[in-house]
N, C-alpha and C positions, 0 to 999 in steps of 0.2 A: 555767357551763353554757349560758345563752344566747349569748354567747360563743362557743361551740362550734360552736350549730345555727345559727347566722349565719352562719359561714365554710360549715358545710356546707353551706347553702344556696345561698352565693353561687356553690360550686364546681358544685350540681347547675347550676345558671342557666348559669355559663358553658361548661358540657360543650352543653347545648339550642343556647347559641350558636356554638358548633364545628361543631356537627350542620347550620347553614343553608348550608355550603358544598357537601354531600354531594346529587349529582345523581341523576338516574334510571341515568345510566350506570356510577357508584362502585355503585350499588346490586346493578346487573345485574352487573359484575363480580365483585360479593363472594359474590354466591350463585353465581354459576358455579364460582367456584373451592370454594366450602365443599361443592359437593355432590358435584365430583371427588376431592374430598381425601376426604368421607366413603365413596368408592364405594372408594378404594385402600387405608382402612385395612379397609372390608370385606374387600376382595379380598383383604390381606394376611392376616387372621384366619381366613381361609376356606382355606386352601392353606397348604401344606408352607413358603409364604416365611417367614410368624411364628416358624418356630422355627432359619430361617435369620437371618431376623434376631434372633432372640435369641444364637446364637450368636458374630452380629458385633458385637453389643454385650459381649458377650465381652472379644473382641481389643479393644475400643477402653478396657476399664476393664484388661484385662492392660498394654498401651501405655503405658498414663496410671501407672499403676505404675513400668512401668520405667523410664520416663523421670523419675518424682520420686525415684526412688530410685538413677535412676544404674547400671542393671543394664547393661552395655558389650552383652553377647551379645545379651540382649533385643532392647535398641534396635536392633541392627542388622537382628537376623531382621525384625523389625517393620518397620523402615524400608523394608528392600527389598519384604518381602509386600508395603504399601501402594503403593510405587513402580509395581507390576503391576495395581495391585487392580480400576481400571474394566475390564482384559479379565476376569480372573477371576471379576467379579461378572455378566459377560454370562454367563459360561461357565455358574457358576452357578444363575442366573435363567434360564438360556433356555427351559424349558418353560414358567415363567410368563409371560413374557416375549413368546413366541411365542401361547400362548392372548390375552393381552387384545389381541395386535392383530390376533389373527382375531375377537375381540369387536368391534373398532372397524370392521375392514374389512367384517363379518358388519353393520354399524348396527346393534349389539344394547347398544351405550352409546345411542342415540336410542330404541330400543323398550322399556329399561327406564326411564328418564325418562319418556315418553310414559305407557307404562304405570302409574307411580307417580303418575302424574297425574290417569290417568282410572281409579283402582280397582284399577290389574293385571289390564287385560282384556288377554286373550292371542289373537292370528291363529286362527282355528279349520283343522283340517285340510280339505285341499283332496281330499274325498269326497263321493261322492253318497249320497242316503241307502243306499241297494242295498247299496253296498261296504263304508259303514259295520256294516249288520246284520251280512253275509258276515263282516267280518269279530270280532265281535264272538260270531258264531256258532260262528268255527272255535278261535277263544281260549277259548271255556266248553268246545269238545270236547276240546279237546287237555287240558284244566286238570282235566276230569272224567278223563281215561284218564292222569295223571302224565307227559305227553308234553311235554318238552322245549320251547319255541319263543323265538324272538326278532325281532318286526319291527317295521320303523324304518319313519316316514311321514312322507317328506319334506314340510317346510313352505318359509321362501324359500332358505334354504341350501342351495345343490344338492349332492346327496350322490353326484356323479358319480364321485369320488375313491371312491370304498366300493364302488358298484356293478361298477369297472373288477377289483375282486377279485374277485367273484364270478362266477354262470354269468346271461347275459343271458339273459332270457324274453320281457317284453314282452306278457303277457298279461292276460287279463279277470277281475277276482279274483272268486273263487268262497270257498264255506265248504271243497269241498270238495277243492280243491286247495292251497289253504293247509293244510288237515289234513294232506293226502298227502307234502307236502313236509317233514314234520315228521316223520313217521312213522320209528320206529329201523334202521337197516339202510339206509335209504333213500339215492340218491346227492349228495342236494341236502339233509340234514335239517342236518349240521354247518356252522352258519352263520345268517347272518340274510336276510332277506326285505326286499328294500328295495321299498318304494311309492312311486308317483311320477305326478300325474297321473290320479289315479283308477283306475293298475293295477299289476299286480306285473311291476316294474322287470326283477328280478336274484335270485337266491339264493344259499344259499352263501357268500351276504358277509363278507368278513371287518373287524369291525368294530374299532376303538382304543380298549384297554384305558384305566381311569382310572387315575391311578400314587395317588389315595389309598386311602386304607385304609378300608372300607365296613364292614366287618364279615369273621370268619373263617368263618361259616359263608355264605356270598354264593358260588357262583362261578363262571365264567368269562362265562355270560351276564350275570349282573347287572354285573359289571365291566365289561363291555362297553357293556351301556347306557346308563349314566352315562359311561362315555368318548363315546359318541356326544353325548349330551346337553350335555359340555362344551366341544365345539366349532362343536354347529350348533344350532339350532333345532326339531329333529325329536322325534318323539312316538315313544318307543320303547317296547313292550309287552312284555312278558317272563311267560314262563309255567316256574316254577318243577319242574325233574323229583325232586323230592325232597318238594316240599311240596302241588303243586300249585298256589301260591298265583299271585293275579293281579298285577304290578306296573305299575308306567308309573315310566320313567324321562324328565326334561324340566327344562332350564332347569338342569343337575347334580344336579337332587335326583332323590330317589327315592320313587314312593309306593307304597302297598302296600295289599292285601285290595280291589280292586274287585270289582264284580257287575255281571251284566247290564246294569243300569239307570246307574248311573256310569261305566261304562267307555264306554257309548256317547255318555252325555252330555260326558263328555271330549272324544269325537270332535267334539265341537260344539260347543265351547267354552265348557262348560259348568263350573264352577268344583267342584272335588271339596270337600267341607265336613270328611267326619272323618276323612280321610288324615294319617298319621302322613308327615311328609316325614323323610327320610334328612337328615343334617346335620351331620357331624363323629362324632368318635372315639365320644363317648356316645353317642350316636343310635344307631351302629353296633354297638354293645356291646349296647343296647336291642332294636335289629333281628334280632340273635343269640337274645334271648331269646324274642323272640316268631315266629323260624321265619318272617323274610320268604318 
């Protein structure tokens, strides 16, 4: 027994003395890379890749079969699939693929870092107080009469690309012309409302859908919102014609049941507390139940 805890001891002593070669710069390597590695298995759990990669783990336990077993046709199909496989796997990935490096190109790999650093404080929108109310006023009117709305407030991600769909305006936001443009029948209400600047940009925008799955009862705005939110920065507000409810889509998630007083504190980066966020199939199942 003593015996034992001697050798173990002696092993803990010499691992301490491995450890004196390890610099400030092994150091600063090894979290860099652990905190990319932990940011892409998020990413991978988070998006449709997880269950593409469960599939290609798949082929690789089907593979490992044929070849110990000697299956001729197998191995051949096999062989050749893999022979193509890095185009196929572009081909594959390419919408995820294409999101993380509008993540990187967007610096939104530096603002989530940054952010995790300092709390998760988030850029606040670039409003003045006015436009804020304005608009905060025309989202409680629309949400009281079940009137449809959707608008994006651009943050540093220019949404020039989204505004070029719609009809330019270039105007002073008001409560009462953000109402008007919402209104049914109207020639500018199908579509979204881009901000920009402290004014309304564009309407009519046509915004990019999310390709996941939110919920069935969700839809063509809320899927919209969250497409928007997964590719830029923007604060997107959605006012539900079915339920009334208030949402804010941001960062891909989705929240939901705001009120006057949080919805404008949002506008000012103000942190939402009992917002249920959106977050995968269950969430989504959940959000169904409770009539986002």
């Amino acid at each position: 027994m003593w015996e034992n805890i001697k050798n173990y001891t002696l092993d803990v002593l010499l691992s301490f003395k491995s450890l004196q070669g390890i610099n400030f710069n092994d150091i600063l390597d090894i979290l860099i890379v652990a905190y990319f590695a932990y940011k892409l298995i998020i990413w991978i759990r988070d998006t449709r890749t997880w269950a593409l990669l469960k599939g290609f783990a798949i082929l690789l336990v089907v593979s490992a079969a044929a070849f110990y077993f000697e299956l001729t046709t197998v191995k051949w199909l096999i062989s050749n699939m893999f022979s193509v496989g890095l185009i196929a796997l572009i081909v594959i990935f390419q919408p995820e693929m294409r999101k993380a490096l509008e993540q990187i190109g967007q610096g939104r790999v530096i603002t989530n870092l940054t952010g995790n650093l300092t709390g998760g404080a988030q850029s606040p929108a670039k409003l003045s107080v006015q436009s804020a109310d304005s608009i905060v006023e025309a989202v409680l009117e629309l949400s009281g009469t079940s009137t449809g709305a959707l608008i994006a407030i651009e943050q540093n991600v220019p949404l020039g690309d989204h505004e070029q769909r719609g009809i330019y305006m270039d105007a002073a936001i008001s409560m009462q012309l953000l109402v008007n443009i919402f209104v049914d029948k109207t020639p500018l209400h199908d579509g979204a409302v881009v901000i920009r600047n402290d004014r309304i940009s564009a309407a009519a925008c046509i915004l990019p859908l999310t390709e996941t799955e939110i919920g069935k009862k969700l839809g063509t705005r809320h899927r919209a919102a969250v497409g928007l939110s997964e590719v830029s920065d923007a604060i997107v507000i959605v006012v539900s014609e079915e339920t009334s409810a208030i949402s804010v889509a941001r960062e891909g998630q989705l929240m939901r049941g705001f009120d006057r007083e949080e919805l404008h504190g949002l506008l000012f980066n103000q942190q939402p507390k009992k917002h249920v966020f959106w977050k995968g199939q269950d969430d989504a199942d959940n959000a169904d139940q409770n009539n986002i």
